[in-house]
C-alpha positions in Angstrom: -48.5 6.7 -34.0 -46.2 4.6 -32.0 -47.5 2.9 -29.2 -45.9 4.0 -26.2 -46.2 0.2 -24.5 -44.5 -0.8 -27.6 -42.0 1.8 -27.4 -41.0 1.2 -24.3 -40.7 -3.0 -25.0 -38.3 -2.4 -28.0 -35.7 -0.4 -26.4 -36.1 -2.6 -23.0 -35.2 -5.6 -24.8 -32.6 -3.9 -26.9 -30.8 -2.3 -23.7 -31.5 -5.0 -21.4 -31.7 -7.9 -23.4 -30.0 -7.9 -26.4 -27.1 -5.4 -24.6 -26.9 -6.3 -21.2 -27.6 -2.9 -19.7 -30.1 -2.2 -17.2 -32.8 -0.6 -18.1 -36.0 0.8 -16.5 -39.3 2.5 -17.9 -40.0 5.6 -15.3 -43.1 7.3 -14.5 -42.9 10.2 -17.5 -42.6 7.5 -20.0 -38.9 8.1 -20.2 -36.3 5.1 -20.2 -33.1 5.3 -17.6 -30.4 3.0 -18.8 -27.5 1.8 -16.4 -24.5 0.9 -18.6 -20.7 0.1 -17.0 -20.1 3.4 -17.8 -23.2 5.3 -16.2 -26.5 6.0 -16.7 -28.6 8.1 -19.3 -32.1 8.4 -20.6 -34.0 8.0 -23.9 -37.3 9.8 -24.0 -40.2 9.5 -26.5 -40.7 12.9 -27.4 -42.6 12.1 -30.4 -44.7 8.8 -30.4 -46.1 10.1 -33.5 -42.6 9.7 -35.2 -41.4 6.5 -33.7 -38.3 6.8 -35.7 -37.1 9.4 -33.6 -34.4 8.9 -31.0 -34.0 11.5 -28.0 -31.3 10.1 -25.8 -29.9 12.6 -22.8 -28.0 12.5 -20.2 -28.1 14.6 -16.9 -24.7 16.2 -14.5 -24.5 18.4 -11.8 -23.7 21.8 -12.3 -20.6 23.2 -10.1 -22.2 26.1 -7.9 -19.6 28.1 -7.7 -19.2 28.9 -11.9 -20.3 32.0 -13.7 -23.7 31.1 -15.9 -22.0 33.2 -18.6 -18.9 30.9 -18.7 -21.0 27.6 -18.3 -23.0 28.7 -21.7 -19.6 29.1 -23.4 -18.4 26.2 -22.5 -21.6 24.5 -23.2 -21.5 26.4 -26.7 -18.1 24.8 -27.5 -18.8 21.6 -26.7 -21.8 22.0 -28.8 -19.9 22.9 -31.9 -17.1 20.2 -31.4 -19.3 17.5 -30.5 -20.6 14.4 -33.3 -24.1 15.0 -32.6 -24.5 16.1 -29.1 -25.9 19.1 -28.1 -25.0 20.9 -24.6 -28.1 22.2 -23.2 -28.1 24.5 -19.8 -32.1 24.3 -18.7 -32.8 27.6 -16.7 -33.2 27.5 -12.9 -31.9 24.1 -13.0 -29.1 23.1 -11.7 -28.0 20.4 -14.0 -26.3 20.4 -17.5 -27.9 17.8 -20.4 -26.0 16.5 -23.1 -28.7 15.4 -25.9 -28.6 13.4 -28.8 -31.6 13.6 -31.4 -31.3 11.8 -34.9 -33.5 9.7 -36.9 -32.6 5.7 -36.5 -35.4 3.9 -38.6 -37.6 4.5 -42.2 -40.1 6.8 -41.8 -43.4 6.0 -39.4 -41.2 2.5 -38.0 -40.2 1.9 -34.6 -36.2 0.9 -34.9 -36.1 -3.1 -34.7 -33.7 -4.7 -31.9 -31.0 -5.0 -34.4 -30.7 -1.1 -35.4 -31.0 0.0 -32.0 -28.6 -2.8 -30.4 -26.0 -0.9 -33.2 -26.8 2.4 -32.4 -27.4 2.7 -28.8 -23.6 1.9 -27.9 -22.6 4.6 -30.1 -24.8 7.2 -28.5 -23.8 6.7 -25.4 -20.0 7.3 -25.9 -20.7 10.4 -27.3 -22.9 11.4 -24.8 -19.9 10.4 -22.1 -17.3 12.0 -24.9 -19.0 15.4 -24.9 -19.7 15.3 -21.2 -15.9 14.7 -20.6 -15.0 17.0 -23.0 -17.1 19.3 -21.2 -15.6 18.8 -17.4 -12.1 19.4 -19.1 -12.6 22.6 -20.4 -14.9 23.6 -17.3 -11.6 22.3 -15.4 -9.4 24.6 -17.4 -11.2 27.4 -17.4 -11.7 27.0 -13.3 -7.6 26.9 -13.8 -7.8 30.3 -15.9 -9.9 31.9 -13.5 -7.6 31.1 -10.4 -4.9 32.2 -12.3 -6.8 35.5 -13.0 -8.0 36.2 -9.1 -4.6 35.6 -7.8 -3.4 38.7 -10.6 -5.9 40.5 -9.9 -6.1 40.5 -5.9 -2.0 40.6 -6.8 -2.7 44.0 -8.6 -5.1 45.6 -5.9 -2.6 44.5 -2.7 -0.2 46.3 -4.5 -1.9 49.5 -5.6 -2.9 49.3 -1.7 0.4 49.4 -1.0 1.3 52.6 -3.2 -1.3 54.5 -1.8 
């Protein structure tokens, strides 16, 4: 069992300290991490497996997007994505791209050094597969324009012939 004070010190001064991000412990015990780039979580899902890396990042959903579109999308993503899984949380309104993968030997927290190695890694993925993501959620929004305009085409003229 990891202890979650000890948890949260190791990847403090690994983000903070060792890479310059900011980082900040929040009240569920999960980690928010402010890089150039943005800002995701890490979580300790498991402080029984301290080994165990759960790293996530959170984006607005569009409101105006079918929720059967938004899973495929999320499922293709998903399948083309190193190690990132795209996760749509019903009634939320938010998409989460999650990595989960083992980072130490078994029963060890990760030392400063594995994690200062890793962590920079994560998060491009996490940003890859979330741009990834916006693109095809971009060009399907371009499809689906595309389709209305035929479609509302198609009924003004079968108005038109009867």
């Amino acid at each position: 069992m990891c202890n979650p004070i000890m948890w949260t010190t190791r990847y403090v001064e690994t983000a903070a300290g060792r890479l310059g991000w900011d980082a900040e412990a929040v009240s569920d015990g999960d980690l928010v991490v402010g890089t150039q780039v943005g800002r995701f979580a890490i979580a300790n899902p498991a402080p029984g497996d301290p080994e165990y890396l759960h790293a996530y990042s959170l984006w607005d959903l569009p409101n105006d997007v079918d929720r059967a579109e938004l899973l495929e999308i999320a499922t293709e993503v998903t399948m083309e994505a190193k190690g990132i899984a795209v996760i749509l949380p019903k009634g939320m309104t938010t998409v989460a791209f999650t990595y989960e993968g083992v980072v130490a030997g078994p029963d060890s927290l990760p030392t400063v050094d594995q994690l200062a190695a890793i962590l920079p890694r994560v998060q491009r993925m996490l940003w890859n597969a979330a741009r990834v993501w916006f693109k095809k959620l971009e060009e399907a929004d371009d499809t689906s324009v595309l389709a209305g305009i035929e479609a509302a085409t198609r009924a003004a003229l079968a108005d038109s012939d009867g």
